[in-house]
N, C-alpha and C positions, 0 to 999 in steps of 0.2 A: 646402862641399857639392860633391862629385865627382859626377859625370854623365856619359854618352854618350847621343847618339842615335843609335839604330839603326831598320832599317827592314826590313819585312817583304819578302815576296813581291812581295804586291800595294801594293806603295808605302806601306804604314800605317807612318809615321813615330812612334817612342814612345823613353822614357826612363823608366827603372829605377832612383830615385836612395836613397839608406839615408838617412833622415833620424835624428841623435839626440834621442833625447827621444820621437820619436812613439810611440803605443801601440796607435794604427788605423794600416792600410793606406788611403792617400788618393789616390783617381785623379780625377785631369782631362784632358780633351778637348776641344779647343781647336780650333774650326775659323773656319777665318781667313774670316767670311761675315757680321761684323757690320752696323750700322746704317750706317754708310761706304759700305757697297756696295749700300744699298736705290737701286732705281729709284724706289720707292712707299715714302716717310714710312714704318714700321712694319713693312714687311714682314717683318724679319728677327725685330723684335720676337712678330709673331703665328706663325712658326713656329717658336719657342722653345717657345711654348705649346703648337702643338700637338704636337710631340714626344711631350709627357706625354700632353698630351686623347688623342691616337691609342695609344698606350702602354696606356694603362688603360684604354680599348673593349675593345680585345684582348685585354689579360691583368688584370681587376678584381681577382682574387684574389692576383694576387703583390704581396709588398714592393715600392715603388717606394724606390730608394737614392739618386738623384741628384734634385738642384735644379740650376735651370739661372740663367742672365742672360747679358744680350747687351748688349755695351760693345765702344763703338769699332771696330775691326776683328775683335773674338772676337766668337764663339758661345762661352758655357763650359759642361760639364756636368762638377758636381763630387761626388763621394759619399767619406764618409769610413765605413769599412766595419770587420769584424772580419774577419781570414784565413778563417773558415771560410763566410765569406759573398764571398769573390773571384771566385771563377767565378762565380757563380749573376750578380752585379753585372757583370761583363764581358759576361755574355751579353747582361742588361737593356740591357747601353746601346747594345751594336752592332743590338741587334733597335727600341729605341727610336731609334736614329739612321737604321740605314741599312733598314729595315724601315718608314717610316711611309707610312700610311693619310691622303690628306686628300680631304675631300667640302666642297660648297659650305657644307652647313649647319653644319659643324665650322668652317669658317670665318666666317661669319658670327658661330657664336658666342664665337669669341677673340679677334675682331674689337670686339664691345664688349667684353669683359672688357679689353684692351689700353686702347680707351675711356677707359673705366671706372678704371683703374692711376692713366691719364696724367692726367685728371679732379683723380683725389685727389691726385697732387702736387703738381697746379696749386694747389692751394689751400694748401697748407704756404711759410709764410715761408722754409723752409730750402732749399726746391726754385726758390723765385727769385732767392734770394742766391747758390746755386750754379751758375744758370744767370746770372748775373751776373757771377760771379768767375771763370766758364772760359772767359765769351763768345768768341770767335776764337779759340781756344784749339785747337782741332781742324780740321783740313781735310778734307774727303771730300765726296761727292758729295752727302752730304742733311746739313741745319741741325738734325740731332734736337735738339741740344742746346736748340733754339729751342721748347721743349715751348708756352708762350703763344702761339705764332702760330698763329691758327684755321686755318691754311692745312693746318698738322703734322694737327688731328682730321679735316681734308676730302680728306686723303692716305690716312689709316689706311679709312676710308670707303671711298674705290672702289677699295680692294686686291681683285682679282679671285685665282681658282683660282689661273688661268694665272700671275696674278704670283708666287703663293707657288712654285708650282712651278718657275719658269723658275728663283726665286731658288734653290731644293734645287739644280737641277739645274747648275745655273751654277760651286756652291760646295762643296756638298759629295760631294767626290772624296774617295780615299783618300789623295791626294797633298796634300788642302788640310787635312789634318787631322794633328794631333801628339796624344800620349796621355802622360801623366806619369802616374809611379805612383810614390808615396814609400812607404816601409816600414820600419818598425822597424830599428833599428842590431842 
């Protein structure tokens, strides 16, 4: 697979690669602001969420095209789209990235739903054998991996405004983000 990365104006670093076989247009954006870099257990986790939750206040009526997850050192937002749906999905995701809306009560409420996720994994035997088989396995500044430790649900707890924001603010620049777009051969 051949690639370049090139970069905009404003520092927006992306890559344009022809994949064979594909039959959608598949972009991802990748902003290097994962759970490694939480001050607060979850933080990155809960503005993952609200991307969307702020996303869909604002626009109920539109296609939402991308799913997002937060691992390791990414944030990813990915959507696999049809060409005549590219713009309309480029707009979504710079208006749901660099456009979001957060209030105390929208955190609060992805604050349990975050919860609520980490809850139910706790409970799945595959979610402990995995966090069992990567144990040390990662270095960064918070133990997500450590989902069992009451400590990780008492972190997600007193995540404040301030902390979501400082973390937006901290990580997501133009400079800290890469955008791939594979497309049809």
């Amino acid at each position: 697979m051949q690639y370049r990365i090139a970069q905009s104006k404003n520092k927006f670093r992306y890559s344009v690669m022809p994949v064979q076989g594909l039959k959608s247009i598949i972009i991802e954006l990748y902003v290097d602001a994962g759970f490694f870099y939480d001050e607060k257990i979850g933080t990155s986790h809960i503005l993952e969420h609200l991307f969307f939750s702020s996303y869909k206040e604002r626009h109920p009526d539109i296609k939402d095209y991308f799913g997002g997850t937060t691992m390791g050192r990414y944030m990813r937002f990915r959507a696999t789209i049809h060409l005549k749906d590219f713009e309309k999905a480029i707009i979504q995701l710079h208006d749901m990235v660099f456009n979001i809306s957060l209030s105390f009560k929208m955190i609060e409420k992805e604050k349990n739903i975050v919860i609520n996720e980490l809850s139910h994994r706790l409970e799945s035997p595959f979610m402990r054998l995995y966090e069992e088989t990567l144990k040390g396995r990662f270095i960064g500044k918070t133990p997500y991996l450590n989902l069992s430790d009451i400590s990780a649900l008492k972190s997600i707890r007193s995540i404040t405004i301030q902390d979501v924001k400082k973390h937006y603010n901290d990580y997501f620049t133009s400079d800290n983000c890469i955008i791939f777009i594979g497309t049809p051969l």
